[in-house]
C-alpha positions as CSV (number, residue, x, y, z in Angstrom):
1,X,-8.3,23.8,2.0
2,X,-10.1,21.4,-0.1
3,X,-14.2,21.8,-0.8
4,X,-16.5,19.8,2.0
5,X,-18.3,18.3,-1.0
6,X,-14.8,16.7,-1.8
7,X,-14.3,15.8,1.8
8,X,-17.6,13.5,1.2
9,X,-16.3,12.1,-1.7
10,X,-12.8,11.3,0.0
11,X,-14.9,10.0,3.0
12,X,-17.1,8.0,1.1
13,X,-14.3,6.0,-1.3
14,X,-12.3,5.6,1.8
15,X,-15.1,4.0,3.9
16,X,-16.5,1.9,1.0
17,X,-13.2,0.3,0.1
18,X,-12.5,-0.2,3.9
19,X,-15.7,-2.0,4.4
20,X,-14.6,-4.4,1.1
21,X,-11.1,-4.9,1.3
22,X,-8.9,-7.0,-0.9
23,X,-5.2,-8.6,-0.6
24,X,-2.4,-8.5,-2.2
25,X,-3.2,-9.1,-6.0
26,X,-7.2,-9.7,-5.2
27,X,-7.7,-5.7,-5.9
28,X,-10.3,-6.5,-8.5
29,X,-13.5,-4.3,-6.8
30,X,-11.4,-1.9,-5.7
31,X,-9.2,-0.9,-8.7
32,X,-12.7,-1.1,-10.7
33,X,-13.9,0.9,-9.3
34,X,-11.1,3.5,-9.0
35,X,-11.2,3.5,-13.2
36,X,-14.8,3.7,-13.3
37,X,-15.1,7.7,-10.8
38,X,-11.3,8.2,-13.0
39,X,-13.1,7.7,-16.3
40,X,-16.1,9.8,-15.2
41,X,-13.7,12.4,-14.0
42,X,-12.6,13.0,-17.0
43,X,-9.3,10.9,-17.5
44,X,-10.1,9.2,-20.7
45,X,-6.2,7.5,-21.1
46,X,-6.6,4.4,-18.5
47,X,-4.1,1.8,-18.3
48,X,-4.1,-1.6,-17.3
49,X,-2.6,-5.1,-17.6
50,X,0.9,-5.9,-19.4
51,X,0.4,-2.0,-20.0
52,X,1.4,-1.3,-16.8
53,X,3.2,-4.3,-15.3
54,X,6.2,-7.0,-16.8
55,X,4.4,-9.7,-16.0
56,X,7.9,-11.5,-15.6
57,X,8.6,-9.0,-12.6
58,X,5.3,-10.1,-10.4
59,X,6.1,-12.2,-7.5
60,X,3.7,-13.4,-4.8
61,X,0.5,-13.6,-6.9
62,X,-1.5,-16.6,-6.0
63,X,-2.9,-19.4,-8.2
64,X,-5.0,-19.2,-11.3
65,X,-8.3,-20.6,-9.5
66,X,-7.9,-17.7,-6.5
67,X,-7.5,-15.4,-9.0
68,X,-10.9,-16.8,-10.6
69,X,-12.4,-16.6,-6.9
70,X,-11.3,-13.2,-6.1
71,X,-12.9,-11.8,-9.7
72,X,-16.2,-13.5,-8.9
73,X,-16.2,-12.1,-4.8
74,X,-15.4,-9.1,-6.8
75,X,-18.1,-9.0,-9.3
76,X,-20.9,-9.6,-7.2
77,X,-19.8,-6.9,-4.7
78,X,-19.9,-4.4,-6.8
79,X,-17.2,-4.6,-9.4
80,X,-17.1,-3.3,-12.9
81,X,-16.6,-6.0,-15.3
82,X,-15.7,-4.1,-18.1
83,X,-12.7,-2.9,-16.2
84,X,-11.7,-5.8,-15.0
85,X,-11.5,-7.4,-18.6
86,X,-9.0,-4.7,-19.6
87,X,-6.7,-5.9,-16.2
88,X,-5.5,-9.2,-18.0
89,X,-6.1,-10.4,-14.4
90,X,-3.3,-8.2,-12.4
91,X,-5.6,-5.7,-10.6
92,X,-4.6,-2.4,-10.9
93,X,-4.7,0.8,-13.0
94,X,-2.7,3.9,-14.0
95,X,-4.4,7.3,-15.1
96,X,-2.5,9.9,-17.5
97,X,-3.4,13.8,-18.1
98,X,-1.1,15.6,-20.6
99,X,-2.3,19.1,-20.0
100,X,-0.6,19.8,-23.5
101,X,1.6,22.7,-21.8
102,X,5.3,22.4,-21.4
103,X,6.4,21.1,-17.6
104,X,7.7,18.1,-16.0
105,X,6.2,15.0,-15.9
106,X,4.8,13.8,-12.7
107,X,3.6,10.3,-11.3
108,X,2.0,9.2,-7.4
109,X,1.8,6.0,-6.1
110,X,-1.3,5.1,-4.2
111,X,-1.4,1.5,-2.9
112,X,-4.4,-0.6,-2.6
113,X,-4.6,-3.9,-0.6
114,X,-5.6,-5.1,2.7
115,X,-3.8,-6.7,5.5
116,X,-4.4,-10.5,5.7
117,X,-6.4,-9.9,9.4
118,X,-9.8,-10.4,10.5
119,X,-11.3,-6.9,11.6
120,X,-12.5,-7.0,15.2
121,X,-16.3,-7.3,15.9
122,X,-16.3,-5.0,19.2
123,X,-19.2,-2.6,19.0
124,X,-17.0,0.3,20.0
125,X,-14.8,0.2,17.2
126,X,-16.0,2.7,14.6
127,X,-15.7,1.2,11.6
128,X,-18.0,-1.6,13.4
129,X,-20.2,1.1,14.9
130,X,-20.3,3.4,12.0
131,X,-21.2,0.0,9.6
132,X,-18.5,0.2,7.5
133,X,-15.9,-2.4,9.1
134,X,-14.8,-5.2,6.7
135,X,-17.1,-8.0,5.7
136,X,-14.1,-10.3,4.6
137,X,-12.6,-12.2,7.8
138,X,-9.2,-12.5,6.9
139,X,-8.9,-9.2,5.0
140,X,-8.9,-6.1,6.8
141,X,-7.4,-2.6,6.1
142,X,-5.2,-2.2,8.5
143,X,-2.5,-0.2,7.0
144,X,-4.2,2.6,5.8
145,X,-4.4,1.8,2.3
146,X,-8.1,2.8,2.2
147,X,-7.3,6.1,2.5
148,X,-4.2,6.5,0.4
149,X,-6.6,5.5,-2.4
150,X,-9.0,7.6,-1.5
151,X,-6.3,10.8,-1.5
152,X,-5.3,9.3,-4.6
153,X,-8.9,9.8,-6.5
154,X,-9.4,13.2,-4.4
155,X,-6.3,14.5,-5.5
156,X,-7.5,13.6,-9.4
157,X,-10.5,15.7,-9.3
158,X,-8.3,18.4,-8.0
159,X,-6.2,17.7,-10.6
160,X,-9.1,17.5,-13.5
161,X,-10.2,20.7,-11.8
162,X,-7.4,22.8,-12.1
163,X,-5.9,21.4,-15.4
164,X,-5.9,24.7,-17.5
165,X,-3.5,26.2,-14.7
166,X,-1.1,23.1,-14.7
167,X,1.5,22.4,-16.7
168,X,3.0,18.4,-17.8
169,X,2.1,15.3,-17.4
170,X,0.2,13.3,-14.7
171,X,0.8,9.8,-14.0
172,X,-2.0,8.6,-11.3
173,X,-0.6,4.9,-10.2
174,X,-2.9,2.9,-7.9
175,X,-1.0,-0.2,-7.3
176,X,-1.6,-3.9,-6.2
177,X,0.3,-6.0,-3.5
178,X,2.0,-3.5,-1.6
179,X,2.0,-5.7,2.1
180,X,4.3,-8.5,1.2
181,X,6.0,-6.0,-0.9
182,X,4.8,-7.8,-4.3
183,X,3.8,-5.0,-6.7
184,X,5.4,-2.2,-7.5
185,X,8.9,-3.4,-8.6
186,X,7.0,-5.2,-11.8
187,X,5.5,-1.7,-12.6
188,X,8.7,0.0,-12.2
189,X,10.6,-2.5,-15.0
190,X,7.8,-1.7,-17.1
191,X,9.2,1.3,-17.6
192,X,6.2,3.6,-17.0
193,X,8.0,6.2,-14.6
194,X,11.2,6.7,-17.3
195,X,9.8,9.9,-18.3
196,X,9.4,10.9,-15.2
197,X,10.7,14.1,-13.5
198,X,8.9,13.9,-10.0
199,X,7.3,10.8,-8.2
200,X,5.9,11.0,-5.1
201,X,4.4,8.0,-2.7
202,X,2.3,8.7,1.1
203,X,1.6,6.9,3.8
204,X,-0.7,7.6,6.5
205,X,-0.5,7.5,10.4
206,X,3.0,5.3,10.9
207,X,3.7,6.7,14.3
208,X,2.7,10.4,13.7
209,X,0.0,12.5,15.2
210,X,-2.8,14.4,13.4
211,X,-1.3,17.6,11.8
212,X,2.2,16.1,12.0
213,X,4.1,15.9,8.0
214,X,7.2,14.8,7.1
215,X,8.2,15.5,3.5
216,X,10.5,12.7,3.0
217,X,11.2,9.3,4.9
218,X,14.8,7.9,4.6
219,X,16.4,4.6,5.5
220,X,13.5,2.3,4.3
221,X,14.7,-1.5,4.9
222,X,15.2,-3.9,1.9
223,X,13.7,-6.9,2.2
224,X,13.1,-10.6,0.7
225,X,10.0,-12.6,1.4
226,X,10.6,-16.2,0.8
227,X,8.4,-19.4,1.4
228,X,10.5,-22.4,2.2
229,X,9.1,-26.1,1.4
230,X,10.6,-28.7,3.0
231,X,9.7,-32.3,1.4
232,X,10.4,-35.9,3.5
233,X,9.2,-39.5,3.7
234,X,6.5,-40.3,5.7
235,X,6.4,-43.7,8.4
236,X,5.2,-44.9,11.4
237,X,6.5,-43.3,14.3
238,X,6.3,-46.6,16.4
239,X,7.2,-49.2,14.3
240,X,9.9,-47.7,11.8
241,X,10.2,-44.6,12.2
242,X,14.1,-45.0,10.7
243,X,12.3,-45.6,7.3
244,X,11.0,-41.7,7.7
245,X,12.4,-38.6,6.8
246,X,11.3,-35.7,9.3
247,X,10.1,-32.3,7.5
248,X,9.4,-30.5,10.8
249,X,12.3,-31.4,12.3
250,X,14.3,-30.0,9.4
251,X,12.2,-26.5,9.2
252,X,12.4,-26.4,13.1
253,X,16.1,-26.6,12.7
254,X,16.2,-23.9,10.1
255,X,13.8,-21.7,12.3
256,X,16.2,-21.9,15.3
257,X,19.0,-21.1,13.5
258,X,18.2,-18.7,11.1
259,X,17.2,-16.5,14.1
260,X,20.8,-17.0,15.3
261,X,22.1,-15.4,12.6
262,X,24.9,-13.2,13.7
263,X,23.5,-9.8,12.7
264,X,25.6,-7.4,10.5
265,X,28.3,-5.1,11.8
266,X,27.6,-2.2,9.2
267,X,23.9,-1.6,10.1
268,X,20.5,-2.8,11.0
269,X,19.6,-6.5,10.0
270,X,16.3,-8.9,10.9
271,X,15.3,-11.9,10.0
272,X,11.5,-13.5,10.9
273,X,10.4,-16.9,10.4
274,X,6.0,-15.8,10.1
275,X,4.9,-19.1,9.8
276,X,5.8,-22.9,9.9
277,X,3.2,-25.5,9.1
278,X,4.1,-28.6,9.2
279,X,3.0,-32.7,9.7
280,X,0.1,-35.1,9.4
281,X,-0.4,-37.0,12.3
282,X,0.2,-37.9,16.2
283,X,2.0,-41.2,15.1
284,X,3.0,-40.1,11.7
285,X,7.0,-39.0,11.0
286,X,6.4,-36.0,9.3
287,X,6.4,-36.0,5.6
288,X,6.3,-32.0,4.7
289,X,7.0,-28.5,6.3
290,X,6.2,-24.8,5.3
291,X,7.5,-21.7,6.2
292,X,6.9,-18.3,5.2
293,X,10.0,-15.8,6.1
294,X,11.4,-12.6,5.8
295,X,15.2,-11.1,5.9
296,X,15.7,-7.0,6.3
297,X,18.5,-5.0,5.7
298,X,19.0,-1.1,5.9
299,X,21.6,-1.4,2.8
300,X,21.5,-4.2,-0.3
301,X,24.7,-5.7,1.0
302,X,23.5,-6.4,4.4
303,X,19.9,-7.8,2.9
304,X,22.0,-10.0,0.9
305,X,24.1,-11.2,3.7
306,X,21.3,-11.7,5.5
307,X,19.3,-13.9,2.9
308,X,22.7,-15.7,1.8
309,X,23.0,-17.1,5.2
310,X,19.0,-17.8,5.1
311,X,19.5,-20.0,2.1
312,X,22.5,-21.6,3.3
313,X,20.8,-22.5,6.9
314,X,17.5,-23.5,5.0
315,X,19.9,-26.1,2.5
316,X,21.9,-27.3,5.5
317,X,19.0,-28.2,7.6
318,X,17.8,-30.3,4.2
319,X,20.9,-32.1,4.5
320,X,21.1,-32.8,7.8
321,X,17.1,-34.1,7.9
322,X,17.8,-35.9,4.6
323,X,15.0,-34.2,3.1
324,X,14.1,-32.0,-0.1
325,X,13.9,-27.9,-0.3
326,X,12.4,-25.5,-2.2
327,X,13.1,-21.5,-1.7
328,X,10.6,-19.2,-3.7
329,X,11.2,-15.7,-3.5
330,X,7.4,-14.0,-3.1
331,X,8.3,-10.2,-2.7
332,X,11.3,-7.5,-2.4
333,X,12.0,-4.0,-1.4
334,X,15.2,-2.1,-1.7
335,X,16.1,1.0,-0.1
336,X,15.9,4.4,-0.6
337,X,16.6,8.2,0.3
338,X,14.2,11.1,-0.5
339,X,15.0,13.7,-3.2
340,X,16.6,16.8,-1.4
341,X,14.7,19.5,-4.1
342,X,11.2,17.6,-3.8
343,X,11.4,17.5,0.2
344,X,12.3,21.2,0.1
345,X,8.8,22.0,-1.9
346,X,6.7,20.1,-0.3
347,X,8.1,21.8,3.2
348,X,7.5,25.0,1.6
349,X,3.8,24.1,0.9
350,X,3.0,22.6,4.0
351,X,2.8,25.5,6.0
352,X,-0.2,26.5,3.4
353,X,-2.2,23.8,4.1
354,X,-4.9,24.3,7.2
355,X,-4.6,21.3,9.9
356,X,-0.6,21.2,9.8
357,X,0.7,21.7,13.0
358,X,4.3,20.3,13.0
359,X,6.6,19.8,9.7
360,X,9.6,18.0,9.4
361,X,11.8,17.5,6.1
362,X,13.0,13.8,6.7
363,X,12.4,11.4,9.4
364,X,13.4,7.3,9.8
365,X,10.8,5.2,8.0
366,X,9.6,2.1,9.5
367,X,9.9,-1.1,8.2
368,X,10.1,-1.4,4.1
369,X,7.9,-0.2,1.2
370,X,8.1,-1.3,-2.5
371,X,7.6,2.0,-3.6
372,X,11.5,1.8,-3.2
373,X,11.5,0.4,-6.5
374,X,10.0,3.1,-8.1
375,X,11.6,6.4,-5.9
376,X,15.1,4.6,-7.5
377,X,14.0,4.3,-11.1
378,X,12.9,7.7,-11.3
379,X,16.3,9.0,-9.1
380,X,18.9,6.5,-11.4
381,X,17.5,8.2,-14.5
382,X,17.7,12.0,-13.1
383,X,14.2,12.4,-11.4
384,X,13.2,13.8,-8.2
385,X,11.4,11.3,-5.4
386,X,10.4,11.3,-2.1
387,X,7.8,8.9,0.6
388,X,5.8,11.7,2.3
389,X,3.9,10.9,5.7
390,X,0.8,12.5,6.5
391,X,0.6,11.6,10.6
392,X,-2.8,10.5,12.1
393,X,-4.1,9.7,15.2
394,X,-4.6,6.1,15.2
395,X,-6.9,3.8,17.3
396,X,-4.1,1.0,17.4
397,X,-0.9,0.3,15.8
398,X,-0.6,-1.1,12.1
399,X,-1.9,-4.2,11.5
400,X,-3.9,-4.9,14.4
401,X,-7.3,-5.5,14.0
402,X,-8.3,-2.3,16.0
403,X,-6.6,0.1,13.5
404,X,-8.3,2.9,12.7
405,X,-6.9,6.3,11.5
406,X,-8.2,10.3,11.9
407,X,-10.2,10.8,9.0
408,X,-9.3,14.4,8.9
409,X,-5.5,13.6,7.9
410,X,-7.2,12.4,4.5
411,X,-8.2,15.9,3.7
412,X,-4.6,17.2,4.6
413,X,-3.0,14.6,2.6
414,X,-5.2,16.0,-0.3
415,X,-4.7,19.6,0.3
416,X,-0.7,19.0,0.9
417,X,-0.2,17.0,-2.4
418,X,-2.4,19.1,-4.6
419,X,-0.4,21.9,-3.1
420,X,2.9,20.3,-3.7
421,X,1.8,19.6,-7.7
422,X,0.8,23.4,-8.5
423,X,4.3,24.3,-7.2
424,X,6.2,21.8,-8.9
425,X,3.9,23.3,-12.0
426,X,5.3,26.7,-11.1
427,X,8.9,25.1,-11.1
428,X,9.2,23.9,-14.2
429,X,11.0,20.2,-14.7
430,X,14.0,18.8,-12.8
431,X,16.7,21.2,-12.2
């Protein structure tokens, strides 16, 4: 059982990053902030920038000038400048304690964006009740994320607590752009978890009661997110509309039929077309089309087979409109299984931890994760991984703008990792 005074503190970063929430790449208050309490902690080896990430790995970030919008928002809510300078303008931050004792070396993913949602304003809502619902329409965190990074900073004062009876290496990771899956693969090719003997990722809620852990989620879903541009020739749809070149009807074309893709024989397979913009005017033949789109797989083989015939549908419809296309690739999960040995501890420790009703060692995951990327770097080079879920009672599913999550999981999520580090400690390194 963690303290109550760090229940306040865990209660208080979850509810002040919920009420200012950032997307994917925009984290620039939030991971601030987080290396500002990490620095006062007592964590004096903070990481940042092309430290942390191969900037030739990002994918989805948006444009310079958003960038420059999202650092001012950021600044004059509340961010720290001085950390934000250090981020070479790629939010996000990783924390390191060598407790100068032999033992394995460690690392934990907590993620930090928003959902792309507008919060709702109903009075009953208690994040609108209790005054701390989001003041950015269009951002909302309704994922949970909030309170992953708020286990993440709890579990760091535990850790800064207890230091002289742990062994190893910390890695604290708090990473960008985890909806849209955009983040964590360019942390993972930087290399930062290759000395790494354990890694561990949570999630909150995802379909579980309060008091309900699993110790590792399997089957996790690759995925590509792609934006497709199509590009025609405007004319006047009365008088010559043979001179035009019709962008919607080549991205309707591709919509239709890319849902029709047959799905795969070996496993589960979906494809979503999100968004299609497209056109000018009433008597206009129109000259452009977007679409933002998604292909899932539960192995690489049947992801690829379903993004081949994506690309292939998306080029054909170009053809047959007589237009232009442009693919670009904007996120990517793979798979991944949870490390047998790792699962087994942190079973063993749940039933330690006050509030746990129900434990379970693996369990389906839903939907994909990038933290994929680094559960497989860590396993290919001889680590231990696993994706724990810490259940909650939610208000409404993910990403609707009535989510809200049991606060009280928070505190088990904190007591179950904390737990899980002093036995690994025990343990020694991989085995």
């Amino acid at each position: 059982m963690i303290s109550q005074e760090l229940e306040k503190k865990v209660l208080f970063y979850r509810r002040d990053f919920h009420k200012y929430p950032e997307t994917a790449w925009s984290e620039f208050r939030t991971a601030s902030l987080i290396a500002e309490y990490l620095y006062k902690m007592g964590y004096k080896d903070l990481l940042f920038g092309s430290s942390i990430f191969d900037f030739t790995s990002v994918m989805g970030r948006p444009d310079e000038d958003i960038i420059d919008h999202h650092v001012e928002t950021a600044i004059r809510q509340g961010a720290i400048k001085e950390w934000i300078d250090k981020m070479e303008r790629h939010p996000g931050v990783m924390a390191i304690l060598d407790t100068k004792r032999s033992g394995p070396t460690v690392a934990l993913r907590f993620d930090l964006d928003a959902v792309d949602i507008t919060e709702t304003k109903d009075p009953a809502h208690r994040p609108v009740k209790e005054g701390f619902a989001s003041v950015h329409d269009g951002a909302m965190h309704a994922c949970g994320h909030d309170g992953h990074a708020a286990m993440g900073l709890g579990i760091a004062e535990l850790i800064i607590e207890h230091s002289n009876s742990l062994t190893g290496t910390y890695k604290l990771i708090f990473q960008p752009a985890e909806e849209g899956v955009r983040g964590a693969k360019a942390m993972a090719d930087k290399g930062i978890l290759d000395d790494c003997d354990y890694f561990i990722a949570v999630h909150l809620g995802m379909s579980h009661p309060t008091g309900k852990v699993t110790a590792g989620a399997q089957g996790f879903l690759c995925t590509t997110k792609f934006d497709v541009r199509y590009t025609g020739v405007s004319a006047h749809a009365g008088a010559a509309p043979e001179n035009g070149r019709n962008a919607l009807l080549a991205a309707c074309a591709a919509a239709l039929n890319m849902h029709a893709i047959a799905p795969h024989g070996k496993g589960i397979s979906r494809i979503n077309v999100g968004v299609l913009q497209a056109g000018e005017g009433r008597n206009v033949v129109p000259p452009n089309a977007f679409m933002k789109v998604e292909t899932r797989g539960a192995t690489e083989e049947i992801e690829t087979y379903m993004y081949s015939r994506a690309r292939e549908i998306i080029d054909g419809a170009a053809k047959m409109y007589g237009v232009e296309s442009v693919v670009y690739e904007t996120g990517a999960a793979t798979t991944a299984r949870s490390s047998n040995k790792i699962v087994d501890i942190i079973a063993n420790e749940a039933v330690k931890v006050d509030g746990i009703t129900e434990i379970e060692k693996t369990a389906a995951a839903e939907g994909s994760d990038d933290a994929t990327w680094m559960m497989k770097r860590v396993q290919n080079l001889g680590g231990q991984a696993t994706y724990i879920i810490v259940g909650s009672n939610l208000t409404a599913g993910h990403h609707n703008e009535y989510f809200d999550f049991d606060e009280r999981s928070l505190f088990i999520g904190v007591d179950l990792i904390f737990k899980t580090l002093q036995a690994i400690a025990k343990n020694g390194a991989r085995s």
